[in-house]
N, C-alpha and C positions, 0 to 999 in steps of 0.2 A: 584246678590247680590252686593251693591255699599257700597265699603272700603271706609268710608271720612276720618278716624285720623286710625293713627299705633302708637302702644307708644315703644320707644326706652327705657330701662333703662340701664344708662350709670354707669360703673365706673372706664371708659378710659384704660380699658385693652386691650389686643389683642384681647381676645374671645369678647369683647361687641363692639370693635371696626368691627370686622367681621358683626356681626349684625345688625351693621348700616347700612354697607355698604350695606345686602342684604336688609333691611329695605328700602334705599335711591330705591334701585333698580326695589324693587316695587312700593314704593311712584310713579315715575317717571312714570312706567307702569299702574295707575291705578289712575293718575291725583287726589292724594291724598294727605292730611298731615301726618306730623311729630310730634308726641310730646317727645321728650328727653329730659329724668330727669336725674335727678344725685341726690344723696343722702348722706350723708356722718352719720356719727354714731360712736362716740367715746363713749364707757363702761367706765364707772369709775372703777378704781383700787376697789377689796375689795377683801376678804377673798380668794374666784374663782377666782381671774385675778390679779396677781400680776403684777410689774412696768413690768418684762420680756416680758409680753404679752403687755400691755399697750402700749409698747415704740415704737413695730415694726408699729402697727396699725396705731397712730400719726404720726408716720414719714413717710408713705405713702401719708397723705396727705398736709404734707409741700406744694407743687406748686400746690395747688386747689385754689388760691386765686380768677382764673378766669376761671375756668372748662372748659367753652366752647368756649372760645377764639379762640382755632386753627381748628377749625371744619373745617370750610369752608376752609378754605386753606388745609386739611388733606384731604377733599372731596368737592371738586370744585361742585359736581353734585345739593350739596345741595343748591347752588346760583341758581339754578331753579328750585325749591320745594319751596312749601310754608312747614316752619317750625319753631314752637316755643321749647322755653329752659323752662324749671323749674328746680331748685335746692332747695332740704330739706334739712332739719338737724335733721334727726330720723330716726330710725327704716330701713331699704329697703324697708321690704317687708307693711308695711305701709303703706311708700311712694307710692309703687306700685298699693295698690289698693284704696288710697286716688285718686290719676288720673285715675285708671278705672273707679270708681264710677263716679268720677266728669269732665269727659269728654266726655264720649263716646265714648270711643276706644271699635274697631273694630277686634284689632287684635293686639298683643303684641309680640313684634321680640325681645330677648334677648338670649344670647350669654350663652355658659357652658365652662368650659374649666376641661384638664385633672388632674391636679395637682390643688388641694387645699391649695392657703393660710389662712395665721393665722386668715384673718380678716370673709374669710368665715367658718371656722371652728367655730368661736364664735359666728358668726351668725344664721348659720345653713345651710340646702339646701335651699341657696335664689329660684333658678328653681323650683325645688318641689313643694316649699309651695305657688308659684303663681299657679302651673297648677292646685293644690287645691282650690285656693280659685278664681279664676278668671273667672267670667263671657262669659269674652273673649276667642276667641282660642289662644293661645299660639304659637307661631312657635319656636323651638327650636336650634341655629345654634350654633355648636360646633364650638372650636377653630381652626381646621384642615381648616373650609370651609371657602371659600374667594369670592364663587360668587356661586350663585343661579340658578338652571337648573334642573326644575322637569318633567324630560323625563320621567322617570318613575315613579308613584307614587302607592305605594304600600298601601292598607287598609285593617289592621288588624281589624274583626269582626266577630263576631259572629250570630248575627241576631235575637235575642232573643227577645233585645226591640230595635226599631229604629226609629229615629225623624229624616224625611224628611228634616227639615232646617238644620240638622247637616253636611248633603252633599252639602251646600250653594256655601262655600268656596271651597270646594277641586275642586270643577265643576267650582268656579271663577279664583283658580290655574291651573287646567288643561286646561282650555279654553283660559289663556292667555300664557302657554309653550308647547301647542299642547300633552298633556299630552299621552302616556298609561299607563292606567288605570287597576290594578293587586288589586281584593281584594280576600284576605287569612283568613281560618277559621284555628287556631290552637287547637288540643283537644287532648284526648286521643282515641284509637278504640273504645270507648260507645258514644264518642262524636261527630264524623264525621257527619257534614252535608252534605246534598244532596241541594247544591246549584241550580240546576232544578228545585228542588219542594218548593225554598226558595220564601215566598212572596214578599224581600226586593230585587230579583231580578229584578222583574219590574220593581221598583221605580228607580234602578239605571241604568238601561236600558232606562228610561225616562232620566235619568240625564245625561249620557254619552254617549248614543246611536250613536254620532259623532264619539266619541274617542275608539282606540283598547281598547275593555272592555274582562279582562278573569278573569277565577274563581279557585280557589288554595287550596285543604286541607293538611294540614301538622299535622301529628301526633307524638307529643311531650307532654309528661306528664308537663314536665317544660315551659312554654308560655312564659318567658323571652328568654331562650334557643332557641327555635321555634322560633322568631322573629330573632333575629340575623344571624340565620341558613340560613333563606328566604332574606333576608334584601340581605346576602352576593351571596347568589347563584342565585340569579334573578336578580341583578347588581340596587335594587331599590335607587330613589334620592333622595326622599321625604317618610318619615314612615308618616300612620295617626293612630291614635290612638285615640280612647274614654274611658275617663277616667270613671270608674264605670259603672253600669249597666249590663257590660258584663262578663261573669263571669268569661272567663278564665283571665280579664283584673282589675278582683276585687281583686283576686289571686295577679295580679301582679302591680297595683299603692298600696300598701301596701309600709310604708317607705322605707324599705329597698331595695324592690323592684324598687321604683320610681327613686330612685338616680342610679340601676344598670343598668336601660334603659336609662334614659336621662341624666345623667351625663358621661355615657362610650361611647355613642353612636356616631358613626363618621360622619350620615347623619343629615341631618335637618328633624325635626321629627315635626309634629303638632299635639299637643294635644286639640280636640275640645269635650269640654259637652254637655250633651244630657239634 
């Protein structure tokens, strides 16, 4: 599979600042571009949003006069990457799939962090609502992580419905950090699969058949809980995850649900559509 653009969406914080940086790291590894946005989005005062909320928002971005200004000097790496800027004035998550649609991105590396400000509270879950509506896979790098190292890469699924190209990337990530490769069925005891007699084992036995490939059932009513449980006890670096189709995973990309995996989560997670 060949990555040409990764879209950065920036809003100069620590956690998207992180994202760059692994963004940059694969650029570099995989002789590709950059597109970092930034977007900015000031709500008018009304009924909902009085001046109290208004005031913190705008004064965050007082020094946006030149966004991307210090990049390069922040990260030297990016003077040998081919990469362009764009900057909006709307919405984020608009902006966001305004440049999916209209570029061809490949792959979208954006940053979560633990603690919510005001600006994302009256936005919403800017993360979430891209791994919904985005074409693209999503890589998801929390504010903790500072550099990129998918030793192990863990793949939650079920096998129910599976699309071949959805293993594109994870076999482009594992083949370029020498990957092993851990995928885990989460259920209840009605739902245990027999990964043997699983047809989706071939395919991935064609895909990974280089890399230490093993198979994992974890019996958990709760499939968020199940993930976290494995994630810790198997030392995984990379979560994958398919959003819908799968059931224990329709259960759990539900709102609430979506923000308690990717917004709490301390590893870097990829969410790829089927």
């Amino acid at each position: 599979m060949e990555i040409n653009t990764i879209l950065v969406p920036m809003d100069f914080s620590k956690c998207s600042k992180n994202a760059l940086k692994v963004a940059t790291q694969l650029a570099e590894k995989w002789k590709c571009q950059l597109r970092i946005m930034h977007s900015t989005f000031l709500p008018s005062a009304t009924v909902g949003v009085g001046d109290a909320m208004v005031q913190p928002v705008a004064s965050s971005y007082d020094n946006y006069d030149d966004p991307f200004g210090e990049l390069e000097s922040e990260f030297p790496a990016l003077k040998t990457i081919s990469y362009t800027t764009k900057e909006y004035h709307s919405v984020v998550t608009d902006a966001i799939y305004t440049e999916i649609e209209g570029n061809n991105v490949d792959l979208v590396v954006m940053g979560t962090k633990g603690s919510h400000d005001i600006l994302e509270k009256l936005i919403g879950g800017i993360t979430t609502t891209v791994i919904d509506f985005a074409k693209a896979p999503v890589l998801v790098i929390p504010e903790n992580v500072t550099s990129f190292d998918a030793l192990k890469i863990g793949i939650a699924a079920d096998f129910h419905i599976i699309e071949p190209s959805s293993f594109n990337l994870i076999k482009k990530l594992a083949d370029s950090f020498e990957s092993e490769v851990q995928v885990f069925n989460i259920g209840s005891e009605d739902e245990r699969m027999d990964f043997k007699h699983s047809k989706a084992k071939t395919l991935l036995e064609n895909y990974f058949g280089e890399h230490k490939l093993s198979y994992h059932q974890v019996v958990d009513e709760k499939a968020t809980h199940g993930i976290f449980e494995y994630i810790d006890s198997h030392k995984i670096d990379l979560l994958v995850m398919f959003p819908r189709h799968h059931k224990f995973l329709e259960r759990m990309f539900k709102a609430s649900e979506t923000k308690r995996v990717a917004l709490k989560i301390k590893i870097p997670m990829l969410a790829v559509h089927q």
